[in-house]
C-alpha positions, 0 to 999 in steps of 0.5 A: 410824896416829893418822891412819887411827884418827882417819879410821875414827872419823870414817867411823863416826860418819858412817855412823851419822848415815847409818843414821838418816836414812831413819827420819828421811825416813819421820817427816818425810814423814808429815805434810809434802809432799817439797818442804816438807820439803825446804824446811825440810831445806835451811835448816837445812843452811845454818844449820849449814853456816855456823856450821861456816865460822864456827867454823872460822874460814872463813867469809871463804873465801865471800867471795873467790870469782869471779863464775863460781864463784857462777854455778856455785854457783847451777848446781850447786844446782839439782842439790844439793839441789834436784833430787838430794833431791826425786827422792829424797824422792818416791821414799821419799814412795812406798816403804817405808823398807826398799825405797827406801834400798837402792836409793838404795846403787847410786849409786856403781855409776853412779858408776862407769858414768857416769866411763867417758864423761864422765871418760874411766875404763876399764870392766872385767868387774868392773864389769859384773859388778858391775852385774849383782849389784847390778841383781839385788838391786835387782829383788829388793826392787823386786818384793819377791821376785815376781822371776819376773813382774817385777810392781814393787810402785810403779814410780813410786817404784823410777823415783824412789829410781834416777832419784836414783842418776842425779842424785847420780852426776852431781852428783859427776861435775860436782863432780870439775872444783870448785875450791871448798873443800869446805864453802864449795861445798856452803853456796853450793849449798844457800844458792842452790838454797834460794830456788828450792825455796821458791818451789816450795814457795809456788807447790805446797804453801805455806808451812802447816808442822805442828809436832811429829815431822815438823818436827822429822824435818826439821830432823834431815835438813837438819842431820845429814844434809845438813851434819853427816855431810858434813863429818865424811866430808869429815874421814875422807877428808882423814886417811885414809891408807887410803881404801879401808878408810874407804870399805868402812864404808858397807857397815855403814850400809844393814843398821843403818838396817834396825835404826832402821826396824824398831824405830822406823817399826814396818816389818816388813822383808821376806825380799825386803829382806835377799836384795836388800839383800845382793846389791847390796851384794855388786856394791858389793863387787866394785865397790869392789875396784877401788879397793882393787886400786889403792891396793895397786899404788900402794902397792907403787910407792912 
């Protein structure tokens, strides 16, 4: 039971550095360019990553790796950070906090289709059931409540905030074949993706940052959300002896980040936002039975 106090600890204060981190997107994005921010995003998640390898005493662990483990490192950051967080910063580029973080959330229902033809998992009526709730949801906030003429607010930015879903599902497809520890696999990717994002950001935007709220908006992401809060989820897992009583926190983030947002972009959040914000987390609910139902069949087992 220390174990599972000590994981819901862990998983909350996670969830809390989640419940910030569309503000923070919105206050970096005021003044840089998605690609500049995630220029500045990136290098300080690597700063951070490898002072937590240094502290833990780790760092030689990015040392022994093969030849084709920094070859995957260098192939799965072109996915994480690079392409996963630049669909996702063009999309809240465009969107209203309130609109492109909920439909961020349906990452994990993509999980779950996409695990039915490339990990071989089985589709159950819960499922597509879900999917529907949390589809519902999504064209609610899309089309801000206008359900009926189906008349997207910006299509551009709903393609983007679910183009992100796609890429972030994929990239934890891919991750489940890694042999890498954890932190080392992640400070490898975003150590090997950073050159490419600044030469993007040379040949597109340039290297002309602003100081003030939207650097250091930047660095909060690269820092907190890029690095801390994996790391700290990482832990929450690692001890829980329940996971799925873990996992069901990340319910509370999308409603909490809804406070930050109102109280520090000033946003008016919509009816459309909480009717919609409510059913996909419903289909995530229903999604997350499925892992629930078989942690308890286990637990019975033994």
């Amino acid at each position: 039971m220390a174990n599972q106090k000590q994981a819901m600890l862990y998983g909350l204060a996670t969830v809390l550095l989640w419940s910030t981190v569309a503000t923070a997107f919105k206050l970096a994005l005021r003044d840089l360019a998605p690609v500049q921010m995630l220029l500045i995003a990136c290098a300080s998640s690597v700063v951070v990553m490898g002072l937590i390898l240094a502290f833990q005493r780790r760092w030689h662990l990015v040392f022994s790796l093969s030849g084709r483990q920094y070859a995957q490192s260098f192939g799965m950051g072109l996915i994480n950070p690079c392409l996963y967080y630049f669909v996702l910063f063009g999309a809240f580029d465009r969107l209203p906090a309130q609109e492109a973080q909920p439909l961020n959330y349906t990452w994990a229902l993509v999980l779950a289709y996409l695990s039915v033809p490339f990990l071989g998992q089985r589709l159950r009526k819960l499922d597509i059931l879900a999917g529907l709730v949390c589809y519902a949801g999504v064209v609610v906030i899309a089309t801000r409540g206008a359900v009926t003429s189906l008349s997207f607010s910006d299509p551009l930015g709903v393609s983007l905030a679910i183009g992100s879903t796609l890429v972030w599902a994929s990239y934890w497809i891919i991750a489940t074949r890694d042999t890498r520890d954890p932190v080392v696999g992640l400070f490898l990717n975003f150590l090997f993706g950073l050159p490419v994002i600044a030469l993007i950001c040379w040949q597109t935007e340039g290297f002309s940052l602003p100081s003030g709220t939207s650097l250091a908006a930047a660095v909060y992401v690269g820092v907190f959300e890029m690095g801390i809060a994996f790391v700290l989820w990482s832990y929450a897992m690692k001890k829980a002896e329940n996971t799925s009583k873990v996992s069901n926190l990340i319910f509370i983030s999308p409603f909490l980040s809804l406070v930050f947002i109102y109280f520090i972009l000033g946003e008016q959040i919509l009816p459309s936002t909480y009717i919609g914000l409510v059913l996909i987390m419903a289909g995530l609910w229903l999604q997350q039975k499925k892992v629930h139902d078989r942690e308890q069949a286990l637990a019975h087992e033994s």
